[in-house]
N, C-alpha and C positions, 0 to 999 in steps of 0.2 A: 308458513303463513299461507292460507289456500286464498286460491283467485277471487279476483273479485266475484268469475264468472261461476264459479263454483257455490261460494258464500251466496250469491243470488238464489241458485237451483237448489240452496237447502233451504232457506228461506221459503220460499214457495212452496217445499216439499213439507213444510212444517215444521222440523225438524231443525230452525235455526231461528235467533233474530238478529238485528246487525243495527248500530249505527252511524251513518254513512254521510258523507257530504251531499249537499241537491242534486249535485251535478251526476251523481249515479244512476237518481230517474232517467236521464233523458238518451243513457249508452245501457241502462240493466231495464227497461221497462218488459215486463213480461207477464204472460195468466197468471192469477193467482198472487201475485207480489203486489202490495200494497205500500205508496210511500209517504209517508205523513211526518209533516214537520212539526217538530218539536219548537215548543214557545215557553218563552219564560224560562230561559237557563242563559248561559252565558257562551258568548263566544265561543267558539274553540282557536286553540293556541297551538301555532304548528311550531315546529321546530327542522331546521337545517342544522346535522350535522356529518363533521368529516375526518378522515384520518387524513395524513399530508397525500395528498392526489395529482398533487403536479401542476401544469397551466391552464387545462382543461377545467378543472376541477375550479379551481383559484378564481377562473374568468364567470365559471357559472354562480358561484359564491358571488360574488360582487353584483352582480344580476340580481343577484335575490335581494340582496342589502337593499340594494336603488328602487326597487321595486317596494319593498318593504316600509323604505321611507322612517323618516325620527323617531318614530311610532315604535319600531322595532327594538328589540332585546337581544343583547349578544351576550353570552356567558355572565348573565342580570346585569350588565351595565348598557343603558342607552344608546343605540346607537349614534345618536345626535352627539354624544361624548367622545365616541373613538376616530381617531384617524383614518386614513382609507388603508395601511395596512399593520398599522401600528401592534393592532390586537392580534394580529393573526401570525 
């Protein structure tokens, strides 16, 4: 997978187009790069995943969960459903 920094300079060189979170404007703004946001589509749906990672791993998972909040989807079941490690 080439950089983001990379993917910008082809973009600009013409030679690419990309699409990217907002948050790319404000760390890739450059000549010739144009960022316009798209309307009228849905969300984007991220996803966390892991192989067994150890405590490190486990602590930042949980991180994400809380962050994520009931709203959230774990292997299609609700997070509002799972225990805090039941699933994992």
């Amino acid at each position: 997978m080439p950089s983001a920094s990379s993917t910008a300079s082809a973009i600009a060189e013409g030679t690419a187009i990309c699409f990217a979170p907002s948050s790319m404007a404000l760390y890739y703004a450059r000549p010739g790069l144009s960022w316009v946001p798209l309307t009228d589509v849905e969300p984007l749906r991220v996803a966390l995943a892991w192989a067994d990672g150890g405590p490190l791993v486990e602590a930042f998972a949980a991180i994400v969960r809380d962050l994520a909040g009931p709203q959230a989807y774990v292997r299609g079941v609700s997070t509002a459903a799972l225990s805090a490690r039941s699933a994992w």
